[in-house]
KOLMIKE-869803 format. One record per residue: x, y, z of N, C-alpha, C, O, CB in turn. Coordinates in steps of 0.001 Angstrom, whole numbers, padded with zeros to 6 digits, always signed. Glycine has a CB too. Layout:
N
XYZXYZXYZXYZXYZ
...
This chain:
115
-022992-006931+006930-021830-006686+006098-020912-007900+006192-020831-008728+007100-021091-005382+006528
-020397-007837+005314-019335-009767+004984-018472-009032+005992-018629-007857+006322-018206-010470+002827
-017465-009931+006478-015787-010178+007134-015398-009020+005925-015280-007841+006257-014775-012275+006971
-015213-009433+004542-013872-009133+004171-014292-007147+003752-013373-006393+003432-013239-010454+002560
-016044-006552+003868-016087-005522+003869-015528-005132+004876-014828-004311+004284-017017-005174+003671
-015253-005025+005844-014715-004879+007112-013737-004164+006627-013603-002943+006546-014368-006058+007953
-012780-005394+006178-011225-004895+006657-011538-003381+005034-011319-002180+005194-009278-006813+006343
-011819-003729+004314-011622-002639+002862-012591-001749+003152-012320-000875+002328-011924-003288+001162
-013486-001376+003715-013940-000229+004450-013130+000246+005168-012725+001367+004860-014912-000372+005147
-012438-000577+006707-011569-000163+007172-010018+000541+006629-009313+001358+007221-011593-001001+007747
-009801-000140+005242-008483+000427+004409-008956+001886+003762-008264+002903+003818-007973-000767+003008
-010433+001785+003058-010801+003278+002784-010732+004026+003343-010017+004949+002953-011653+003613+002547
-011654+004181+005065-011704+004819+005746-010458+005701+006450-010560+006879+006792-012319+004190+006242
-009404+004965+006570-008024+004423+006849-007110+006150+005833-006419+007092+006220-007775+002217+005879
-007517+005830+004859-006916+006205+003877-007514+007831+003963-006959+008880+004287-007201+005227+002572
-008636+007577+003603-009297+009114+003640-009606+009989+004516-009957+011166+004433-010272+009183+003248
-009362+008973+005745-008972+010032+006522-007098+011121+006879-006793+012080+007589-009491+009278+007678
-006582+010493+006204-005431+010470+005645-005581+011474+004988-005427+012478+005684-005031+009425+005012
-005800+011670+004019-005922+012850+002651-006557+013874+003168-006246+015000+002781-006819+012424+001230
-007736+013674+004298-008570+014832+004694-008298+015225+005333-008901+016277+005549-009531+014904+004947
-006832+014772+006592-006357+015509+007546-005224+016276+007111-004804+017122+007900-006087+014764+008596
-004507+016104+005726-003741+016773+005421-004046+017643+004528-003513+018727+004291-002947+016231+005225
-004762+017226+004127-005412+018436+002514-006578+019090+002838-007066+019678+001873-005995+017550+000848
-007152+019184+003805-008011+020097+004279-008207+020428+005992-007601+019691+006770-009213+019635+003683
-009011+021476+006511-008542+022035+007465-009940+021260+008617-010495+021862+009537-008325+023864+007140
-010231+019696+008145-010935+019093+009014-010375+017636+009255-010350+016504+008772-012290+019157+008584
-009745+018754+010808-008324+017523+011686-009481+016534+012312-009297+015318+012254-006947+018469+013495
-010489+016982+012817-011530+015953+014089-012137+015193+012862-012256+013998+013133-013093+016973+015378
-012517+015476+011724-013513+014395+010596-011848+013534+010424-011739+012308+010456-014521+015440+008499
-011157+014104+010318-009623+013592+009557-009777+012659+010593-010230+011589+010185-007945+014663+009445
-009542+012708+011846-008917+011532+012692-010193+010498+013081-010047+009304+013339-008114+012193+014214
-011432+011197+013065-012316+010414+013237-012109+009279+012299-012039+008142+012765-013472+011046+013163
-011967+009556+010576-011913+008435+009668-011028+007530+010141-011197+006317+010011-011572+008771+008347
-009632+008267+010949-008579+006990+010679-008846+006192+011883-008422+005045+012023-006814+007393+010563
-009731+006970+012960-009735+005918+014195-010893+004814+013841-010906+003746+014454-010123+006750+015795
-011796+005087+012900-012678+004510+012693-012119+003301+011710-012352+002153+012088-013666+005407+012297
-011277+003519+010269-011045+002622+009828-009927+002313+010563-010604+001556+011259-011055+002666+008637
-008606+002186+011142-008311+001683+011785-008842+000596+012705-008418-000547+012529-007993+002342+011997
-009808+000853+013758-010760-000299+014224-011722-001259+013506-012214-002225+014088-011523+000225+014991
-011984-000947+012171-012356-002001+011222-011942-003001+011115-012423-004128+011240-012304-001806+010270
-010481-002427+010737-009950-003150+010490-009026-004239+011113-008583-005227+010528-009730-002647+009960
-008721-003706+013006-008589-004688+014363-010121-005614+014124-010028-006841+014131-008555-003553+016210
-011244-005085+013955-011953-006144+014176-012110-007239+013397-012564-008260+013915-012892-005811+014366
-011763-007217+012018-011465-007944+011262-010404-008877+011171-010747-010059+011157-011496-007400+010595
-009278-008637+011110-008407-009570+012246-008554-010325+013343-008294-011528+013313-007736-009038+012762
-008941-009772+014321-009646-010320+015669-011116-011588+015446-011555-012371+016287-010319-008700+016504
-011480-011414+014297-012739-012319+013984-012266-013013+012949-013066-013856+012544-014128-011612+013608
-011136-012955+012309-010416-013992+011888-009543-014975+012682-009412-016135+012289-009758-013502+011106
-008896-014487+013885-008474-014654+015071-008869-016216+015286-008251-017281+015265-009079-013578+016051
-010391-015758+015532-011370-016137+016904-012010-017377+015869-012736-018272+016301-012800-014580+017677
-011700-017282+014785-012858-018035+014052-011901-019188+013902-012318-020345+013934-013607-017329+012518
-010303-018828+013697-009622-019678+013080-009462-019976+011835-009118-021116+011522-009831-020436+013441
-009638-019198+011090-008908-018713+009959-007761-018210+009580-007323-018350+008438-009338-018115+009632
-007186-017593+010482-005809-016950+010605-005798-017865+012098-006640-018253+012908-005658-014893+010606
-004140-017958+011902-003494-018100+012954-001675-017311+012759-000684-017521+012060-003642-019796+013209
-002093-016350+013862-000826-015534+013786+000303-016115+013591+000283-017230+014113-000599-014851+014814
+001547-015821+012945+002948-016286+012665+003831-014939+012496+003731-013766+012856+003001-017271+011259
+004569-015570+011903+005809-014529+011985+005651-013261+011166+006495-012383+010983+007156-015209+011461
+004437-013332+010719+004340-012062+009803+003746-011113+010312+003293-010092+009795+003724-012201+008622
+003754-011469+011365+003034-009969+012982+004123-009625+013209+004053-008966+014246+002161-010423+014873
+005432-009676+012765+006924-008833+012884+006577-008016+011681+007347-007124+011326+008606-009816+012721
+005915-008162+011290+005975-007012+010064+005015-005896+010581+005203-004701+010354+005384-007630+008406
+004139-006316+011180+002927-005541+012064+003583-004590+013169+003678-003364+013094+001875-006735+012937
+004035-005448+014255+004774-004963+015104+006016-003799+014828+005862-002734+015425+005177-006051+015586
+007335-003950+013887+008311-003186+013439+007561-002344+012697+008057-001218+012689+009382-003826+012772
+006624-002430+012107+006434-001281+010826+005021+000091+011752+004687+001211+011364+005447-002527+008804
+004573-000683+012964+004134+000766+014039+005018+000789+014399+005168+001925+013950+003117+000930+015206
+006160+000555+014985+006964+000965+015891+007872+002374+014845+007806+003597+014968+007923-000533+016527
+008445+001746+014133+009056+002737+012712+007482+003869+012587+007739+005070+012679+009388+001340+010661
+006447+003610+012453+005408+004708+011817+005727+005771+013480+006289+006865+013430+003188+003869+011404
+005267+005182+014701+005184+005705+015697+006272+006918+016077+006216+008071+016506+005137+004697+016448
+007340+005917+015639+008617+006580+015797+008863+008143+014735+009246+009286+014985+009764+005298+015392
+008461+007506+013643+008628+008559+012810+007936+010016+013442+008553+011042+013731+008002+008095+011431
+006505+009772+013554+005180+010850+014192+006576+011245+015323+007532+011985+015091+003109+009857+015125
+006370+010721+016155+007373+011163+017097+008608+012435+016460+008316+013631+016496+008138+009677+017551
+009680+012047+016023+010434+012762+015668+010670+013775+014394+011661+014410+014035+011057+012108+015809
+009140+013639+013782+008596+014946+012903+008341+016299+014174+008680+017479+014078+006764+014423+011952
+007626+015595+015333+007483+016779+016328+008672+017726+016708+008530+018944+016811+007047+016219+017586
+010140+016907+016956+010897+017117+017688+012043+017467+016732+012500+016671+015911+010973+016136+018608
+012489+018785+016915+013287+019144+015933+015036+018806+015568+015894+019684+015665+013063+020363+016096
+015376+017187+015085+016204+017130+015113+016947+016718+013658+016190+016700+012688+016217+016607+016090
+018273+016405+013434+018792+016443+012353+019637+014899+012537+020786+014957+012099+019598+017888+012125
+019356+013949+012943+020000+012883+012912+019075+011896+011645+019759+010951+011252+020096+012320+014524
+017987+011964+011129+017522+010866+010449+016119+011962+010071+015849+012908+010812+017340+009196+011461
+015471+011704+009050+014648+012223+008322+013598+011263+008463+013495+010162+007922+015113+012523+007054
+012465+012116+009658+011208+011083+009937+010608+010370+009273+010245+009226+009547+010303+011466+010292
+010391+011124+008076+009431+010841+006668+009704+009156+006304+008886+008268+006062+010062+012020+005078
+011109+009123+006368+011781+007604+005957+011098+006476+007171+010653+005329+007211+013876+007662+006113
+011279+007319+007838+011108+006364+009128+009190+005581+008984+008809+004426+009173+011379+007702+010928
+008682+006401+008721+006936+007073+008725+006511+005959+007445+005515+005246+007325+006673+009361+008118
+007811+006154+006489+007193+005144+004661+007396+003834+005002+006469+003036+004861+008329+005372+002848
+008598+003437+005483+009146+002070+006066+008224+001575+006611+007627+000572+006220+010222+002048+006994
+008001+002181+007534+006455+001438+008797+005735+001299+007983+005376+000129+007855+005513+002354+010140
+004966+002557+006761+003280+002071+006558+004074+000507+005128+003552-000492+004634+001673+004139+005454
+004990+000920+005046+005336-000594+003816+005280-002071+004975+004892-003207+004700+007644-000461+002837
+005681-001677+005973+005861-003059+006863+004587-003611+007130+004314-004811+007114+006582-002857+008308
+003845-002699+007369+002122-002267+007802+001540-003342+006502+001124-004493+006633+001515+000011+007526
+001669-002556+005277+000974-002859+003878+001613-004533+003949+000754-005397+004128+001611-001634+002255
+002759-004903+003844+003341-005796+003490+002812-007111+004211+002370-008104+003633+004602-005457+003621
+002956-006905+005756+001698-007342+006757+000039-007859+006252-000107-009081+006253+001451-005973+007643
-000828-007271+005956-001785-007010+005198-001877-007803+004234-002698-008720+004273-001781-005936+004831
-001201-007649+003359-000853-008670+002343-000735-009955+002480-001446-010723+001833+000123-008457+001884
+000199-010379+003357+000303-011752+003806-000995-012326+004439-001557-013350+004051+001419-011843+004792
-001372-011578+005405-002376-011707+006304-003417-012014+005427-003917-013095+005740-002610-010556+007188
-004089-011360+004189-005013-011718+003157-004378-013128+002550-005101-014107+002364-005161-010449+002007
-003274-013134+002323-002681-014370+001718-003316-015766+002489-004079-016647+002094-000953-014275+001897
-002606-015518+003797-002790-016740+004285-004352-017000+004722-004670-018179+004877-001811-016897+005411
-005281-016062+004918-006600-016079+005473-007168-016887+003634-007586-018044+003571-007321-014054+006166
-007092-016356+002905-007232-016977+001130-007057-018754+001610-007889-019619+001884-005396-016227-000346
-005848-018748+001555-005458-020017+001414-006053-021299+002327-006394-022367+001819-004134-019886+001570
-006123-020966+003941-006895-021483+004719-008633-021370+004323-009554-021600+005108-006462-020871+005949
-008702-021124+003479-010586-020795+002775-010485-021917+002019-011157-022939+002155-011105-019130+001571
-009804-021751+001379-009273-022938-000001-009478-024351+000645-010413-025098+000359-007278-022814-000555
-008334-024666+001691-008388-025780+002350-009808-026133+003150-010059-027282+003515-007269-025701+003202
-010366-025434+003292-012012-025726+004065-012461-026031+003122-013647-026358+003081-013001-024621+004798
């Protein structure tokens, strides 16, 4: 399988397990998908990493803040309080996440170009 099936398997997988843990009553297939595309998609990164194609910059603050906001959110959906509405917290992260992603394809593109 190429590098770049990786990571878009990993975004499908990612995703549908997403829809299947909420819209139907199979939580273990549900989380299996997201742990699975989730790690797709670390390995894909990580072998961009290693190859030198990417070289991390400041756009791993978008990585970093936007789990911390998703984490946070999961967190305080559990816990029943009335200071801030998780959901916000939960969209912010996966946009920081996506936004991340984006760049990360950007700059991995562009360093292809230059080879």
């Amino acid at each position: 399988m190429k590098s770049k099936g990786l990571l878009f398997v990993g975004i499908i997988l990612l995703v549908f397990g997403i829809v299947l843990k909420k819209s139907t009553q199979m939580n273990a297939l549900g989380l299996a998908s997201i742990i699975t595309g989730v790690t797709l998609k670390s390995i894909y990164i990580v072998s961009k990493v290693r190859s030198g194609e990417y070289k991390p910059g400041k756009e791993v603050v978008f990585l970093i803040v936007g789990l911390i906001l998703f984490f946070i959110g999961l967190y305080l959906r559990k816990s029943n309080q009335a200071f801030i509405r998780p959901i916000y917290l939960i969209v912010i992260g996966i946009t920081f996440k996506i936004i991340f992603i984006i760049r990360f394809i950007q700059i991995v593109k562009s360093a292809n170009k230059m080879n």
